[in-house]
N, C-alpha and C positions, 0 to 999 in steps of 0.2 A: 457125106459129100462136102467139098469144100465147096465155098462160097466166098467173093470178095465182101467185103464191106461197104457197106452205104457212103458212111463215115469214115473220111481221109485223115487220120494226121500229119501230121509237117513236123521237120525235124530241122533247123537252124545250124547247128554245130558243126563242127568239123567232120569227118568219118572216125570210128574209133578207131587208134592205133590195133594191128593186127586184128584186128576185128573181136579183140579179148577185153570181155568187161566182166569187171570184181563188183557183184550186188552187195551193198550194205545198208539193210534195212533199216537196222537201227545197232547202234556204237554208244555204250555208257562210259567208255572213257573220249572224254574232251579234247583230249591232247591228242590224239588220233585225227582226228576234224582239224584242227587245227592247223596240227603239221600236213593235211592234206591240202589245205589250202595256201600255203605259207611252200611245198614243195611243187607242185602241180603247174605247168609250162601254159594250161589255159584252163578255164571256168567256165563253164554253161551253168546258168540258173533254169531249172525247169520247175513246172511244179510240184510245189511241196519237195523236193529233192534238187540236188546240187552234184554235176558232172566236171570230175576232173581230171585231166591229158597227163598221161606220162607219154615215154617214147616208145612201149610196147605194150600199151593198155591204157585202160580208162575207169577210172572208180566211181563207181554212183555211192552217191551216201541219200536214203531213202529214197523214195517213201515208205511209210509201212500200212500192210493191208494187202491182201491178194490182189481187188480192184485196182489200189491206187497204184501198186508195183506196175502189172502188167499196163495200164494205161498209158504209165512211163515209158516201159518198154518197146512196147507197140511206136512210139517217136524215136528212140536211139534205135530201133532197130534198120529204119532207112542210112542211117550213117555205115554200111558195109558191115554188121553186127552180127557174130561166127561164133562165138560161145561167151557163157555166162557161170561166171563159180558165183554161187551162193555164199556169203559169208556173214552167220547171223546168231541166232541164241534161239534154246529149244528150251519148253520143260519138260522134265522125266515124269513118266507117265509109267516106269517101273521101278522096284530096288535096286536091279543090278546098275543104272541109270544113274552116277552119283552126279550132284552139283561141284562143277570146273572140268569135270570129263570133257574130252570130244566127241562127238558123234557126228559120224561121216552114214548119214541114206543110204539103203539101198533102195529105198522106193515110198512114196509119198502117197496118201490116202487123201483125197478131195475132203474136204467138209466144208466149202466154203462153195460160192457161187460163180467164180468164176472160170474154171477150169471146162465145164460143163458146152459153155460157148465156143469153146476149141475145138474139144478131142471129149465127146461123150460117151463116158464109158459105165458099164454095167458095174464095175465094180469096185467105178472111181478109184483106180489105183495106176500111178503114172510114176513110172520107172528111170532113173536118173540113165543117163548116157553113159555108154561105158568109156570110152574115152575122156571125156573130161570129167571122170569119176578115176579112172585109172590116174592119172596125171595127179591126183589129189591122194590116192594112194602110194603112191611113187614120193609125192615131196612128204607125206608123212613115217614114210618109211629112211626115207635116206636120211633124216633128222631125229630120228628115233623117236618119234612121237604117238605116243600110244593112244588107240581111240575105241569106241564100239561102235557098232553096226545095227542096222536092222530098220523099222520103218516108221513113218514120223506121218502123223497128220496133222494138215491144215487147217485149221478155223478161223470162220471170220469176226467169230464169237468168246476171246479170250476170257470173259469174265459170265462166260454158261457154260463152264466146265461145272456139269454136276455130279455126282456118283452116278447116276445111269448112264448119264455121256462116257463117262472115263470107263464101265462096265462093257459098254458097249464098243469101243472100241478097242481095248483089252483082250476081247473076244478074236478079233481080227490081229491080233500079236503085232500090235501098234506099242512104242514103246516113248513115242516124244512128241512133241505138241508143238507147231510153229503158224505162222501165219501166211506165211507166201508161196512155200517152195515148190507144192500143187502145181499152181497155177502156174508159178513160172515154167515145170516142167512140160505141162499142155501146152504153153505159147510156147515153147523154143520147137517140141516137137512138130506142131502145128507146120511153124515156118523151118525146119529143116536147121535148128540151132543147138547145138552144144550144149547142154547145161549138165551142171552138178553143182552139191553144197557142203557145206564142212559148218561146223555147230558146236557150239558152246556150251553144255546144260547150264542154265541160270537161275533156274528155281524147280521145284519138286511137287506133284498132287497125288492125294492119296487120298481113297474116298471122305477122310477125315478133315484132312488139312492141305494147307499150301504154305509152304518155304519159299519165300522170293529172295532170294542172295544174289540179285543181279548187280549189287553194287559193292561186296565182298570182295576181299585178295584172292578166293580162290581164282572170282572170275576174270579178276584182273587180270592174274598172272596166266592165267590159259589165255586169254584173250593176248597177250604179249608171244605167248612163245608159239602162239597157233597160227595166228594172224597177220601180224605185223610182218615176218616176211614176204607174204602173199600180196599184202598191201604194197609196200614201198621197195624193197629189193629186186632187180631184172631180171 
């Protein structure tokens, strides 16, 4: 049953253009920020994160964490707020899963705490929208951009990935590791919102080991040909 909240946020800014916001939780290239603030027609500073106006959309750049996301979110979403693309970096949690690949969800696994308070599910598993999951298959397709598929869990616990954890979710044909996208999927469904994500692998776990190449030319360069149009282009 839904329930309103005790607790009001307030939202200051403008409305977002078309009601279309690009999440970026976190961006290793600098120049990207930069020209986000150096291109963007206005600024909101919110917590821990920074909102910026183009004329048919609006960029969040952070926070990162499922909490700090959605607490965000929860305030840009009084500004008229209609769908939400994900655009962030995952780890491969299989082989076929290389670091600079893209992977585009098809469905998100809870492991973190806040998705629970939405939309509580038995089997913590929240399904990207087909629409603004189509739209994200559509611009990777007409660009020829090739990606994989399949499902990604959230943690709020990036560094208690242990071999039983990775076992265990393994088990559930989880194939990449992120931190927000859960949650955000329970809060857009929650309130009747648009979402889906597009992803980056940036490092690699195997019961053994971990490869973090989130600051590599692979990552770079996906993060240019993946990204940057979605970002800045109309």
């Amino acid at each position: 049953m839904r329930q309103e909240s005790i607790a009001k946020p307030e939202f200051r800014g403008p409305e977002i253009p078309a009601g279309h916001l690009i999440f970026i939780p976190f961006m290793p290239l600098k120049k990207i920020i930069s020209d986000l603030r150096k291109k963007a027609s206005q600024k909101v500073l919110l917590h821990q994160s920074e909102l910026f106006y183009f004329k048919d959309r609006a960029v969040l750049y952070g926070p990162v964490g499922a909490s700090a996301s959605v607490s965000t979110l929860e305030k840009i979403r009084l500004g008229n707020l209609k769908e939400i693309i994900v655009l962030s970096y995952c780890g491969s949690l299989s082989e076929q899963l290389e670091i600079g690949q893209a992977f585009l969800p098809l469905s998100a696994l809870s492991d973190e705490g806040t998705s629970n308070h939405y939309l509580p599910r038995k089997d913590k598993l929240y399904q990207l929208q087909t629409g603004s999951r189509q739209q994200l298959v559509d611009y990777l397709t007409t660009r020829d951009l090739p990606y994989a598929q399949g499902t990604i869990v959230s943690t709020d616990a990036p560094y208690r990935e242990t071999a039983a954890w990775l076992i265990k979710v393994q088990k559930k044909r989880v194939v990449a590791v992120d931190m927000e996208l859960a949650a955000v999927l329970a809060f857009s469904e929650f309130y009747g919102i648009e979402a889906a994500g597009l992803f980056i692998v940036s490092d690699q776990l195997s019961p053994s080991s971990w490869h973090n190449l989130m600051g590599s030319q692979r990552v770079k360069s996906a993060t240019e040909n993946y990204f940057l149009p979605l970002i800045f282009e109309p």
